[in-house]
ZABA-361814 format. One line per 8 residues: their letters; for each residue x, y, z of C-alpha. Coordinates in Angstrom, 3 decimals, padded with zeros to 6 digits. Layout:
! ZABA-361814
A> X,Y,Z | ...
! end
This chain:
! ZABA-361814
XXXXXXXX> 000.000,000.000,000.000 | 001.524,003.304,-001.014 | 000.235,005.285,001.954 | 000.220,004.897,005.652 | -002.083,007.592,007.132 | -005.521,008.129,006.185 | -007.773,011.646,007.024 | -011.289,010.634,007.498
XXXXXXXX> -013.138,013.662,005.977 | -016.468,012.933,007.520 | -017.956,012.165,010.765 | -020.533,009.957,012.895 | -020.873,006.454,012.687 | -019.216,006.104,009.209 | -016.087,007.827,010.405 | -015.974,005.578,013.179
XXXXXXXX> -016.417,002.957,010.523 | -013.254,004.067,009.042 | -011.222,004.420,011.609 | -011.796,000.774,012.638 | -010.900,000.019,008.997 | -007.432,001.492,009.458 | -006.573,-000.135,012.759 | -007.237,-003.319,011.199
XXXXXXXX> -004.950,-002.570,007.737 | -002.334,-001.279,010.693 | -003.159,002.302,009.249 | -002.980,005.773,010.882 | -006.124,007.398,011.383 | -006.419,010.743,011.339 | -010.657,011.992,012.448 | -011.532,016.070,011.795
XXXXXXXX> -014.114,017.321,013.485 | -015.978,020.801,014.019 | -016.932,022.593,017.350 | -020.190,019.990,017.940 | -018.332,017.197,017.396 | -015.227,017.602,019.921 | -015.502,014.940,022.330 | -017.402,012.396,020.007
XXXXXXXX> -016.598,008.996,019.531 | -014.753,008.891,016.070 | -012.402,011.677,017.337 | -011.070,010.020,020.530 | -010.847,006.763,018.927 | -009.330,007.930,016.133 | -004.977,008.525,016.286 | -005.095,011.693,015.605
XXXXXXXX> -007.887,014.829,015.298 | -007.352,018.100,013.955 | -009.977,020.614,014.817 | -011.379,021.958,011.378 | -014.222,024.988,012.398 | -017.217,025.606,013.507 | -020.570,023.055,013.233 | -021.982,024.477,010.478
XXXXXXXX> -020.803,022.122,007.619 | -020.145,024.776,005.224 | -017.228,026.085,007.018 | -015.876,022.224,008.225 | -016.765,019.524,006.630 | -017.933,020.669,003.606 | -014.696,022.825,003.167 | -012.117,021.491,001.556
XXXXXXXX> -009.479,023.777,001.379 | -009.475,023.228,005.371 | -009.631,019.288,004.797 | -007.022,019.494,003.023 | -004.651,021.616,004.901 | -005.528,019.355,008.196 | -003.977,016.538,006.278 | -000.742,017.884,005.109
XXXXXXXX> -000.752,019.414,008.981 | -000.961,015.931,010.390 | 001.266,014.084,007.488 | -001.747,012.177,006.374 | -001.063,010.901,002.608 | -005.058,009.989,001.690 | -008.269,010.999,002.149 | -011.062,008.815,002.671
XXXXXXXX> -014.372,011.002,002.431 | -016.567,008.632,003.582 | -020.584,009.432,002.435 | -022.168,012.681,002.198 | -020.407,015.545,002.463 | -017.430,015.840,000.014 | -017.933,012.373,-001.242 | -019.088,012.723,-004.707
XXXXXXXX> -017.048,016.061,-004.967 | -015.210,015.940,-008.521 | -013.501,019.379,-007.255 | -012.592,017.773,-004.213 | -011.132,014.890,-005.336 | -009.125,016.688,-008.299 | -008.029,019.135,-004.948 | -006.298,016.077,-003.619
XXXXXXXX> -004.729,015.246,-006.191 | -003.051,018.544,-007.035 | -002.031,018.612,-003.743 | -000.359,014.783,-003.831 | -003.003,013.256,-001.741 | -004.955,009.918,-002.347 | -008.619,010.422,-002.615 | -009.784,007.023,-001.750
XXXXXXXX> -012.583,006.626,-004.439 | -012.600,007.057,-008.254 | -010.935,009.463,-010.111 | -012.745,012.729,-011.119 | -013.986,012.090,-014.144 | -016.283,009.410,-012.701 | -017.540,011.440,-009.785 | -018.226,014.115,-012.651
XXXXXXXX> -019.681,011.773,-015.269 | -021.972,009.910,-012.561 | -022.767,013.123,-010.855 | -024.881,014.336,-013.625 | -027.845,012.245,-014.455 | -028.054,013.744,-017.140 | -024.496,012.494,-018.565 | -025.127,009.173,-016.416
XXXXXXXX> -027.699,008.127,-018.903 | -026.300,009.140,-021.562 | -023.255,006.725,-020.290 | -025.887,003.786,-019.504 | -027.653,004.253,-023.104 | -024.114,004.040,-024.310 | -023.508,000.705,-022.645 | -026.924,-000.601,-023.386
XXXXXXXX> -028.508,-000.614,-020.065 | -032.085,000.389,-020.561 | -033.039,004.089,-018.759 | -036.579,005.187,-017.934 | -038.372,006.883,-020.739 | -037.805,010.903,-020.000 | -035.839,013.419,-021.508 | -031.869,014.106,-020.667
XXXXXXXX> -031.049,016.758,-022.680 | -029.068,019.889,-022.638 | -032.263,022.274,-023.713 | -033.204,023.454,-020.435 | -035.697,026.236,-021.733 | -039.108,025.989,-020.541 | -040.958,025.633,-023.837 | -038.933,023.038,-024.564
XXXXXXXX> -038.890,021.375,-021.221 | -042.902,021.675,-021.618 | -043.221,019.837,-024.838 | -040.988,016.869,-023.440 | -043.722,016.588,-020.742 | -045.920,016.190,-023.488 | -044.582,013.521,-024.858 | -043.736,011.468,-021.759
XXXXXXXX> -047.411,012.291,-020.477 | -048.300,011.814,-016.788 | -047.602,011.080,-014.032 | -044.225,012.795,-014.540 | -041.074,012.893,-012.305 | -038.840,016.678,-012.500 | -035.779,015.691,-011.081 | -032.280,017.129,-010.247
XXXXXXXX> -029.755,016.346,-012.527 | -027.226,017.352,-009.670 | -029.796,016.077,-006.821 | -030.016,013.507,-004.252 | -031.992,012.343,-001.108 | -035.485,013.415,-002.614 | -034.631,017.213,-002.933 | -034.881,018.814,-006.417
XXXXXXXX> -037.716,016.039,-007.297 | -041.091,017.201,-007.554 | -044.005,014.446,-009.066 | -046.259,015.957,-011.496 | -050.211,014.331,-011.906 | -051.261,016.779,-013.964 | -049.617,018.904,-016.536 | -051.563,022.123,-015.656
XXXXXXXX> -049.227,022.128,-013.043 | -045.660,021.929,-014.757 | -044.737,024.997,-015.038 | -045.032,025.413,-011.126 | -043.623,022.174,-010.184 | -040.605,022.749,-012.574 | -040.063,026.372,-010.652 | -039.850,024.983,-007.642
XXXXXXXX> -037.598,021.839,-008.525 | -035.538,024.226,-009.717 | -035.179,026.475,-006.952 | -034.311,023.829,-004.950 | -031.991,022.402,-007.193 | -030.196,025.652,-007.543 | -030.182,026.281,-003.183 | -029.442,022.500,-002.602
XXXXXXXX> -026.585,022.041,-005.404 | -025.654,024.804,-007.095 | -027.052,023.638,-010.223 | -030.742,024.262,-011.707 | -030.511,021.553,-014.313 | -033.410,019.103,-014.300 | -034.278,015.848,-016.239 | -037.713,014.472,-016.819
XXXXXXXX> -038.892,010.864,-016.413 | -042.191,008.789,-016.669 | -043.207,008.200,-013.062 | -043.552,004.674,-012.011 | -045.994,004.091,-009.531 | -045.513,000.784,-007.758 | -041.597,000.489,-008.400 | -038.787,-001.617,-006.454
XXXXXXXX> -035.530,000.042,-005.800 | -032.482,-002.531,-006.391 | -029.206,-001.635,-006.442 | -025.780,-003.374,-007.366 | -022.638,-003.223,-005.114 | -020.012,-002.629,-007.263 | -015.515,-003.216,-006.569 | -013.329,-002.149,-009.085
XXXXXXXX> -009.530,-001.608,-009.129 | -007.026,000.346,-011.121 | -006.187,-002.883,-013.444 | -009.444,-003.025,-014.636 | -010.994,-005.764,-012.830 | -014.441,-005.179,-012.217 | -016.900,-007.426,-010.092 | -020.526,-007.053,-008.791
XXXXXXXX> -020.973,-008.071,-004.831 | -024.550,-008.701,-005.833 | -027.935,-006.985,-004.479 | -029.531,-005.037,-002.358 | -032.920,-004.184,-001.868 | -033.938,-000.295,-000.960 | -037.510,-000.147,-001.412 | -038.715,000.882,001.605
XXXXXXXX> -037.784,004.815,001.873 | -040.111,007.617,003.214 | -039.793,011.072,001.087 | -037.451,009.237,-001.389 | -034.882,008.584,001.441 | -034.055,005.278,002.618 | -035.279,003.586,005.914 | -034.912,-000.481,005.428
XXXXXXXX> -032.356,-002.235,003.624 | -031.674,-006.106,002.456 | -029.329,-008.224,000.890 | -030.496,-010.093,-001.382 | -033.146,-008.499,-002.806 | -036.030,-010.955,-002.238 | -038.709,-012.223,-004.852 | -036.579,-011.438,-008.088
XXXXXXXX> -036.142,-014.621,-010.687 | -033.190,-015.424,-011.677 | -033.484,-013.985,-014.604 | -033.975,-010.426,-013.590 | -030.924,-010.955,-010.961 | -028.587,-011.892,-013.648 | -029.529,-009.272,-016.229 | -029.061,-006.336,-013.327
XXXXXXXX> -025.918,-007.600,-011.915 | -024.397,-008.091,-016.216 | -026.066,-004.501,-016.868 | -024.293,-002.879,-013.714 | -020.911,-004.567,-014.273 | -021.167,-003.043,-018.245 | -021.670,-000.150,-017.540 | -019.329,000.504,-014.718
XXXXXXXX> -016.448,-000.758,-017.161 | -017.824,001.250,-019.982 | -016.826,004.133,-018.130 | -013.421,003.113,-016.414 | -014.258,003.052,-013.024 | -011.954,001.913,-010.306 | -012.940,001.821,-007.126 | -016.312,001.015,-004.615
XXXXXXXX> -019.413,001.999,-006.784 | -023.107,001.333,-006.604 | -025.677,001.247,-009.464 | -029.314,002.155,-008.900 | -032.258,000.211,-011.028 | -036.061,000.924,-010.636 | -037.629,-002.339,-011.098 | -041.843,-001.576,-012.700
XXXXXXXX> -043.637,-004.271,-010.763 | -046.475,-004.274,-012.963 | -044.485,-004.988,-015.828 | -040.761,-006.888,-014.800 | -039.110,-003.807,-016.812 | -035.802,-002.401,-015.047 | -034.511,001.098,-015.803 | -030.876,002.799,-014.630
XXXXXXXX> -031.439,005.512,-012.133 | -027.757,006.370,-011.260 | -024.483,005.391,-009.990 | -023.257,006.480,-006.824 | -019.770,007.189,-006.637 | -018.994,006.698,-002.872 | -019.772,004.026,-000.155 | -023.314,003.609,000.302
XXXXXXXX> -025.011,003.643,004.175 | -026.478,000.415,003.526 | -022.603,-001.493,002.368 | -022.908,-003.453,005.328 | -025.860,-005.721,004.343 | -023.428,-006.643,001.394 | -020.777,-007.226,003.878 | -022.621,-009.303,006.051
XXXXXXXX> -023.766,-011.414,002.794 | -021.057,-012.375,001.133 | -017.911,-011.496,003.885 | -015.743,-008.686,001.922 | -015.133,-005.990,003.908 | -015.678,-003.176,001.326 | -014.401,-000.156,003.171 | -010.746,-002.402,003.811
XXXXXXXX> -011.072,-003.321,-000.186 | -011.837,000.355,-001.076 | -008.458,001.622,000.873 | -006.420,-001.417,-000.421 | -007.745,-000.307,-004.033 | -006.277,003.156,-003.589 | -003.071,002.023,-002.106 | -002.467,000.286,-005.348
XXXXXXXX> -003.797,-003.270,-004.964 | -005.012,-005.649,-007.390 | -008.527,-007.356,-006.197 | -007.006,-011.136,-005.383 | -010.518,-012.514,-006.483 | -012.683,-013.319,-009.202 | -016.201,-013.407,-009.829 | -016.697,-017.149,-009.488
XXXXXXXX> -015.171,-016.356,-005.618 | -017.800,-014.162,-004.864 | -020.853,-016.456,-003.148 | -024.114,-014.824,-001.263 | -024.350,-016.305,002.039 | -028.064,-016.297,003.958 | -029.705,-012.795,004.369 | -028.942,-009.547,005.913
XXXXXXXX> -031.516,-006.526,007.242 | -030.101,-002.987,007.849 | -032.478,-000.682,009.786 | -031.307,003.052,010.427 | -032.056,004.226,013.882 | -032.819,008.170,013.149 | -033.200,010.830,016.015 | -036.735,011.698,014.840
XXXXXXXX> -040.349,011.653,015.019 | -041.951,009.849,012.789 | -045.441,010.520,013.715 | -045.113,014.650,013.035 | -043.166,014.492,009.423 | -040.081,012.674,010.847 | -039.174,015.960,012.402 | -035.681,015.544,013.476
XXXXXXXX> -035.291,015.890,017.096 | -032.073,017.391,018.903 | -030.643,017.556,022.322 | -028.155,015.352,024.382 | -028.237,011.661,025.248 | -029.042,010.888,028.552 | -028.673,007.339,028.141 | -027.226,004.913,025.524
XXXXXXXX> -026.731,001.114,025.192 | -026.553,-000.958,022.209 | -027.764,-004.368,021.396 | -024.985,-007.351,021.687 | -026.290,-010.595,020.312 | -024.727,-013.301,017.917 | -025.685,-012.290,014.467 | -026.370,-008.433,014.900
XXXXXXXX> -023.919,-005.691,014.279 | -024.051,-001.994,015.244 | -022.464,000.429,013.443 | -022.906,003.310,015.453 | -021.288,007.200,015.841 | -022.949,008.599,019.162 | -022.307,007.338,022.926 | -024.165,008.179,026.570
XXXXXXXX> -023.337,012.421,026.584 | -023.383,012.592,023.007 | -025.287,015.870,021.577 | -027.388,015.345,018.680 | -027.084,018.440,017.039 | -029.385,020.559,014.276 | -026.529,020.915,012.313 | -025.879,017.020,010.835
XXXXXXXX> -028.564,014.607,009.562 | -029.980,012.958,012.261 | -028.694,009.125,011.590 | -027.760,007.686,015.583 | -027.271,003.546,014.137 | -026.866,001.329,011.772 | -028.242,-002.310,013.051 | -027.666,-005.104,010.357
XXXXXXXX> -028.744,-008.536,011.431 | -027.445,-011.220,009.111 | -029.622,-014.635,009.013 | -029.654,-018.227,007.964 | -032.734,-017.196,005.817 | -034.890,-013.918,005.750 | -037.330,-014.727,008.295 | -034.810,-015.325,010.546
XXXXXXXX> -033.636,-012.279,009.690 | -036.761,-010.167,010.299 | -036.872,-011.608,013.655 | -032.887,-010.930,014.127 | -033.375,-007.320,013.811 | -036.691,-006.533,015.493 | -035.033,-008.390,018.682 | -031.665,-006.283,018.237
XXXXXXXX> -034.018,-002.989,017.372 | -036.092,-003.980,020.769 | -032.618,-003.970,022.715 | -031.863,000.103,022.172 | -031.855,001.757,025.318 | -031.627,005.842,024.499 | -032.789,008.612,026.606 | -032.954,011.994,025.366
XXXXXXXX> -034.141,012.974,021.873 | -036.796,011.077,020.448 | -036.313,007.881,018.126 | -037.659,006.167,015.405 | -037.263,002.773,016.920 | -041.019,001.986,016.796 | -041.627,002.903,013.798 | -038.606,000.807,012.278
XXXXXXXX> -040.436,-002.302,014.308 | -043.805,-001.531,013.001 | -042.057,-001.717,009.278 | -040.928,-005.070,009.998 | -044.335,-006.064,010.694 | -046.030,-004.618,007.575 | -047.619,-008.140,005.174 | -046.026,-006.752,002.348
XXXXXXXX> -042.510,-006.593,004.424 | -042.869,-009.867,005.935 | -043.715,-011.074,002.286 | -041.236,-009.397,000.664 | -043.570,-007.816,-002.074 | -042.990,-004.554,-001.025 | -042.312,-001.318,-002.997 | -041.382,002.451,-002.816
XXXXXXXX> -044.967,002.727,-002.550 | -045.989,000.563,000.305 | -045.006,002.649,003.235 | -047.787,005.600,001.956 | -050.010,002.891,001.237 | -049.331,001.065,004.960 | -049.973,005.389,006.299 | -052.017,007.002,003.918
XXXXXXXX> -052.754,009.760,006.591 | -049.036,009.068,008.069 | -047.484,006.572,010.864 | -048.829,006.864,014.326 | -047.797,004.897,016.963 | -050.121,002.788,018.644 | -052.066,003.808,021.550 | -050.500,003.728,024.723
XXXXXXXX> -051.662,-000.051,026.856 | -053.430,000.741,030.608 | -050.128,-000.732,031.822 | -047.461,001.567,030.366 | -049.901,004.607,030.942 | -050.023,003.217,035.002 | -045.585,002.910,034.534 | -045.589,006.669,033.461
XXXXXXXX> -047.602,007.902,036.431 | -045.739,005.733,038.955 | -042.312,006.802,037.619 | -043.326,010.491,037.899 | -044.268,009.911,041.892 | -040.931,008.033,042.120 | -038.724,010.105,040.299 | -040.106,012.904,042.803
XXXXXXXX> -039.252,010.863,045.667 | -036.096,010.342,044.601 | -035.468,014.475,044.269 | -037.013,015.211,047.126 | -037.268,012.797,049.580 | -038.261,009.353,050.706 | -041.778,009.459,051.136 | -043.491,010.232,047.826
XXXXXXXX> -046.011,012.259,048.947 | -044.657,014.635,050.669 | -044.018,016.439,047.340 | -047.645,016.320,046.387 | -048.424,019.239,048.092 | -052.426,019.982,048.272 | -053.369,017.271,046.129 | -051.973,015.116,048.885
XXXXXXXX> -054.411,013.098,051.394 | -052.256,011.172,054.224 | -053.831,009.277,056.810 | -052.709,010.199,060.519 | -050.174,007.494,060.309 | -048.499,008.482,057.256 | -048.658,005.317,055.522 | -050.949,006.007,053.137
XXXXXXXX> -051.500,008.664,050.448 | -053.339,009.555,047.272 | -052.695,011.839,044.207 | -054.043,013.244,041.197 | -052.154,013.390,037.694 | -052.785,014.164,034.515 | -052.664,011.959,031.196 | -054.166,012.864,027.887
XXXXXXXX> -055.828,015.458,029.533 | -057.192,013.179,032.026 | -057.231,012.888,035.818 | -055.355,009.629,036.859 | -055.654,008.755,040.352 | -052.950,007.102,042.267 | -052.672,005.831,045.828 | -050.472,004.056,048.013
XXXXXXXX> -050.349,001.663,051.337 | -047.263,-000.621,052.798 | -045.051,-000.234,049.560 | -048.445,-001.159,047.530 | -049.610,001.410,044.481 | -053.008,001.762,043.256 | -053.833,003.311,039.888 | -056.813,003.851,038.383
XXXXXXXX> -057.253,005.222,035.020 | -060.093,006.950,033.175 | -062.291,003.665,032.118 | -060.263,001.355,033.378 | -060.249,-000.983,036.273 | -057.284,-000.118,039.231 | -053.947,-001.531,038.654 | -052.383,-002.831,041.945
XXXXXXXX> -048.405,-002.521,041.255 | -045.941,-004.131,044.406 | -042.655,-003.304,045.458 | -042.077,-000.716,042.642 | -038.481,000.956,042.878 | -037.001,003.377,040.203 | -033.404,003.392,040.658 | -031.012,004.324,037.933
XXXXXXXX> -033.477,004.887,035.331 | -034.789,001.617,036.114 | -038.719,000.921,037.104 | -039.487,-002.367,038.791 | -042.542,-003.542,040.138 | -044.156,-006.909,040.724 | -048.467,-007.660,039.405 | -049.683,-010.573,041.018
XXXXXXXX> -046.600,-012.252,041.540 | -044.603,-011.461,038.318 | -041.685,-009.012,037.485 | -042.229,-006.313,035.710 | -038.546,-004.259,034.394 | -039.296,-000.768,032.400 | -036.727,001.727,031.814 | -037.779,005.112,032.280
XXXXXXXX> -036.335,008.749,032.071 | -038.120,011.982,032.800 | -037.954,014.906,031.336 | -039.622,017.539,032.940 | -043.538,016.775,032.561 | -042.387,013.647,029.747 | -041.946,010.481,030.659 | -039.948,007.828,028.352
XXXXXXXX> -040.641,004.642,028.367 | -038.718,001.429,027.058 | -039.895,-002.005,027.967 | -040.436,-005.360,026.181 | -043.117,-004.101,023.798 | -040.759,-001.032,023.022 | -041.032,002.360,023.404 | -043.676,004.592,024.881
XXXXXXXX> -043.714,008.766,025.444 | -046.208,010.057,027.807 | -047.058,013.472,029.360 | -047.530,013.436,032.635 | -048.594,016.415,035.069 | -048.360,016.744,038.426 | -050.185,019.236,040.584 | -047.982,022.364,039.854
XXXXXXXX> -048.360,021.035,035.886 | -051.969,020.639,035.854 | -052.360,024.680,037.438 | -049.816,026.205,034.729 | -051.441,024.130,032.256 | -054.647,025.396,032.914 | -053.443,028.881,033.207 | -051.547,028.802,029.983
XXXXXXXX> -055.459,027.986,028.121 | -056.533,030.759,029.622 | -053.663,032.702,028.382 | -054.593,035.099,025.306 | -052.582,035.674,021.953 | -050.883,032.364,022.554 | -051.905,030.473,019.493 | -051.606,033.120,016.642
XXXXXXXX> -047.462,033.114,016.485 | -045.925,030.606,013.949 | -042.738,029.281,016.077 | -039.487,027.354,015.540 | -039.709,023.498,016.774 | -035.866,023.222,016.771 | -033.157,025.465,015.813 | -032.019,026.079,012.095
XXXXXXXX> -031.955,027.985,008.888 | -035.057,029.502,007.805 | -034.687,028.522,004.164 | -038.089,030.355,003.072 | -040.829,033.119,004.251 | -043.461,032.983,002.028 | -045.316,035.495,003.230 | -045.287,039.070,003.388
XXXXXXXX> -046.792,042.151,005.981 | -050.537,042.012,005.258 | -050.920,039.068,003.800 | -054.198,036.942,004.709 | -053.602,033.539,004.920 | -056.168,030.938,006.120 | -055.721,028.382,008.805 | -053.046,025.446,008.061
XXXXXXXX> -051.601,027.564,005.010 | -047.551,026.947,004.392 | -045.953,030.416,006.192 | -042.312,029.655,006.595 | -039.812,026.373,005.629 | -037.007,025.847,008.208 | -033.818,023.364,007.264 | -032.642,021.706,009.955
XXXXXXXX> -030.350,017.932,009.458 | -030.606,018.520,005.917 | -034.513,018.245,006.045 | -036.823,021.039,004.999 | -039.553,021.451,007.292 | -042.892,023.284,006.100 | -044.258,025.471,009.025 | -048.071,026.728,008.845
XXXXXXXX> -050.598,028.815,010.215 | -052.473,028.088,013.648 | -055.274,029.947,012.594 | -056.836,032.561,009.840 | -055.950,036.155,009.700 | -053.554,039.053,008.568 | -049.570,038.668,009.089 | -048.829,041.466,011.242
XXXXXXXX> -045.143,040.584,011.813 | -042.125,038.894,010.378 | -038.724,038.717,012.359 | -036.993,036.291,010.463 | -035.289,036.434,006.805 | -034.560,033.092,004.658 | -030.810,032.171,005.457 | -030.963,033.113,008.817
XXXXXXXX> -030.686,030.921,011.655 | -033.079,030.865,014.652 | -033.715,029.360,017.767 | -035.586,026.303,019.220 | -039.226,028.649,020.222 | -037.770,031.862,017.912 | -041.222,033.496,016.791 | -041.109,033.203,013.222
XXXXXXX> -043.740,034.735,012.484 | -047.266,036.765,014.174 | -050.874,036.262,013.010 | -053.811,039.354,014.014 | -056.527,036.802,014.145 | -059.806,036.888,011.772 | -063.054,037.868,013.971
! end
């Protein structure tokens, strides 16, 4: 290998990723990392860290004259940019080399060439691999643009030529709406890349996503690692990935796998690549989509599969080394699951959710891997997408499987921001999952209105009450009701004592004799718990003779819950709760202001001063982890105020914007 030290130009899990790569190829690491990333895992594992700026990723990681310079200043003789970020950068990588650097990847031409759809399928008509029918040429006009659409009819896809990740892509039904739909792929094209160009393709309805792992090296051998299904994705991003893709003949496999492998040599490439198919369920046809010049999130499933590590291939590649193996070598192995574990809310949007982790423990079971960036203490921040795990579970068959990685999903313990663990479980359990007949379509046919969670069960709402009485105990004494103040009723001899809180906007009644609690809920019979303890985020309790174990964290008036049957968020008031609560109803003005859910960018106002908008009506889109949030009236009237501008940052609460409500 003709280089010893490698700069990781990324961060989270993946650059921990790395830097286990390069301890096991006896390689240097070297981890960069901005202001919000200082004490994170990647950095102190890695051997070295040079501090690059501060979190927002356009003066850090997404800048890479500083990248570079932090790798001549710590000797470093490669540069492995992970995904995202500088990845598929053709400047970047043609920056590294000037400067005598390896850029572990392919060489930019490719990352050009692939990097516009638009020239990718010109390169895949080239090598014969069939495209979807659209329109990929250089007249970007919009008469011209408009006629196109007439030909390929609707439904219609607008897509970035430069884009990614679902932004730039707007889905036409109807062709009275084009010319707006086109506008606004373009603006986003233009604010998310830098480049307004769009391409036009038929929309397929009920499509499969399959893509091909690709290893190349600089001699010009080129093999496919075979399969992976993405299919599951919510707004055109990802969520569930397997290896192999289930329910394809043998026929289709073969002629995806030959197609990718063409057209990757057509073009020279050299290095860890993926190619992206849409497979048209309705009629068995398979159509290029693109080529993605970097490591993929989902490489693991591959790994577990067929047992090449692809990151340690991808560095051997650019240290010069000649792929010992041939495709006859190459053998798929049982069945592998990847689930990404997300610091969001799935139930409003998949709003990202920030703050620090209270708590953190990862599953550990034979045939489950975590590939993970964040630890107990670790902040998850507005500025970085919101990915917390990778957990790939790796089968005998895919049933086994499925059950593999619901268990290992099941065994997350994290306190602090929100999760989509539920969600990912409830996935796992959709018929056209388990049968493996799903498509990019099935999760919006699953939700049409969105995922909820399920209802809260009697029991866990009885845990979240009894946790709040405990967890007051613990702060303020002993006996749990001496912080109950006047709801409190105590018998003379103090043993026993009753309480009111409030759930769901209902009164929950709680009391409590020799160590015993009893709760009754609204409609529901009483719930006798026994020798219930919280102690180090731990609830135990004992119902008629049988152990109960929750974990539990409070935060302020929410209570957390993670048990066998996963994870549950409550609100719970006490007395003091219930007063402001009812004070803050009373409270005038205090639902006509449009606020800030998190902190980040506002990226649009699209309003003005005196502008009537009705109830529910799009106001203001804030960015925040690289997800554009749409914020909307509370109610009907006349904006009387604006503090905000697009492209400037705001606070978590920041009024955005004020509404003089309509009589």
């Amino acid at each position: 290998m003709n280089f010893s030290t490698v700069l990781i130009a990324n961060r989270g899990e993946i650059a921990l990723r790395l830097v286990r790569a390069c301890q096991q190829l006896g390689l240097r690491s070297v981890a960069v990392y901005s202001d919000a990333d200082r004490d994170a895992p990647y950095v102190t594992q890695a051997d070295l860290a040079v501090h690059i700026g501060p979190p927002e990723a356009a003066q850090s990681y997404l800048d890479g004259d500083r990248i570079i310079a932090a790798a001549q200043r710590a000797g470093a003789e490669a540069i492995h940019p992970g995904y995202g970020f500088l990845a598929e950068n053709a400047g970047f990588a043609q920056a590294c080399a000037d400067a005598g650097l390896v850029f572990v990847g392919p060489s930019p031409r490719n990352i050009r060439l692939m990097g516009s759809k638009i020239a990718a399928k010109a390169a895949a008509v080239t090598a014969e691999v069939p495209v979807v029918p659209g329109y990929y040429g250089d007249d970007q006009s919009d008469e011209h643009l408009r006629r196109e659409a007439d030909k390929i009819g609707v439904p219609l896809l607008i897509k970035a030529s430069a884009g990614g990740g679902g932004r730039g892509m707007r889905q036409v039904h109807d062709l009275s709406e084009f010319a707006a739909e086109l506008t606004a792929a373009r603006a986003e094209a233009e604010a998310a890349f830098g480049d307004a160009q769009v391409l036009l393709e038929r929309y397929v309805d009920t499509a499969r996503h399959i893509e091909v792992q690709i290893l190349a090296d600089r001699a010009g051998n080129v093999l496919h690692l075979y399969e992976r299904d993405c299919s599951l994705q919510r707004n055109h991003q990802k969520v569930i990935e397997e290896a192999p893709a289930p329910r394809l003949s043998h026929t289709i496999r073969e002629c995806l796998l030959d197609s990718a492998v063409r057209l990757t040599e057509g073009i020279g490439y050299d290095s860890a690549g993926t190619v992206e198919f849409l497979l048209d369920t309705d009629t068995g046809e398979y159509y290029f989509l693109e080529m993605n010049t970097r490591l993929q999130v989902e490489h693991p499933v591959t790994e577990a599969v067929t047992g090449i590590d692809i990151v340690q291939w991808q560095l051997r590649v650019a240290g010069g080394e000649v792929l010992p193996f041939v495709q006859e070598d190459i053998s798929c192995t049982g069945w592998a699951i990847e689930a990404r574990v997300a610091a969001e809310d799935p139930a409003n949007g998949y709003r990202p959710e920030i703050g620090r982790i209270t708590a953190y423990s990862e599953p550990a079971q034979p045939g489950l891997r975590v590939d993970s960036g964040v630890m107990a203490g670790s902040t998850v921040s507005h500025f970085y997408d919101s990915l917390l795990a990778k957990v790939i579970s790796h089968g005998h068959d895919r049933p086994s499987a499925i059950r593999l990685l619901d268990r290992g999903l099941g065994g997350f313990h994290i306190a602090g921001p929100g999760t989509n663990i539920t969600f990912l479980r409830d996935l796992l359990d959709m018929p056209d999952f388990i049968a493996g007949a799903h498509s990019t379509a099935s999760l919006g046919a699953a939700y049409p209105d969105g995922w909820t969670p399920s209802p809260p069960t009697p029991l866990s709402q009885a845990e979240a009450v009894l946790v709040r009485l405990l967890n007051e105990a613990g702060q303020r004494g002993s006996d749990p009701w001496f912080a109950l103040g006047a709801w409190r009723v105590t018998e003379p001899s103090g043993r026993c004592g009753a309480a009111i809180y409030r759930l769901d906007d209902q009164d929950v009644h709680i009391k409590g004799r020799d160590g015993r609690y009893l709760i009754t809920l609204p409609d529901q019979g009483p719930i006798e718990m026994d020798n219930a303890t919280l102690r180090g985020g731990t609830l135990c309790y004992e119902i008629d003779g049988l152990r109960h174990t929750t974990h539990a964290q409070v935060d302020g008036n929410t209570v957390t819950l993670h048990g066998p049957q996963g994870w549950v968020t409550l609100d719970v008031l006490t007395s003091d709760g219930i007063l402001q609560s009812n004070r803050d109803a009373a409270a005038p003005g205090s639902g006509n202001q449009v606020s800030a859910p998190m902190p980040g960018l506002v990226s649009d106002v699209m309003v003005e001063l005196g502008d009537s908008v009705s109830a529910g009506q799009p106001v203001v889109v804030l960015e925040a982890m690289k997800l554009l949030q749409s914020l909307t009236a509370p109610c009907g009237g006349t904006i009387v105020q604006i503090n905000f501008a697009a492209g400037e940052s705001v606070d978590a609460g920041a009024v955005l914007v004020t509404i003089e409500a309509e009589e």
